[in-house]
Residue, then its C-alpha position, 0 to 999 in steps of 0.5 A: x548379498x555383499x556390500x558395495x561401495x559407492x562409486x564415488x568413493x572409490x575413485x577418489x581413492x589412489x588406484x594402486x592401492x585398490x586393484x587386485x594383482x590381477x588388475x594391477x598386471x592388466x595395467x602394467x601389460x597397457x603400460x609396456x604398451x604404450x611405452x610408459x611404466x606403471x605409475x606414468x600410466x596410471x596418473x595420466x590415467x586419472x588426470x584423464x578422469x579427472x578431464x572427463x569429469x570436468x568436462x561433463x560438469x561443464x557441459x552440465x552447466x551450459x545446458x542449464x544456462x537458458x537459450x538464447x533468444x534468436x537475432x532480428x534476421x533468424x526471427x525474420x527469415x522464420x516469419x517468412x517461412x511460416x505459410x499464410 
């Protein structure tokens, strides 16, 4: 079996530096696509990466802050609603 690496160590790496030729033409077709050239491509490509992380990261942190109590009116409708 072979060895892989963590994926959190690749994607700190420069992605030029670890794409086959393969990949690398792949990318440079979606690049000509979108009317940018290669290493345009690729950076836009990671800031959004790095966006994405960040916005987990900070939907993570909302998650684990605790909810907030209910106002005097959603208390008092809820009361209401309840049955006898």
């Amino acid at each position: 079996m072979t060895k892989q690496m963590p994926r959190e160590m690749t994607a700190k790496e420069k992605p030029g530096q670890q794409m086959t030729a393969g990949q690398r033409a792949y990318e440079a077709k979606r690049a000509a696509k979108a009317g940018m050239s290669l290493e345009k491509w690729l950076a836009t490509k990671e800031r959004e990466a790095q966006a994405e992380v960040k916005a987990k990261q900070k939907a993570a942190e909302l998650a684990a802050t605790p909810a907030k109590k209910p106002g005097f009116f959603s208390r008092l409708m809820e009361k209401a609603n309840k049955p006898l």
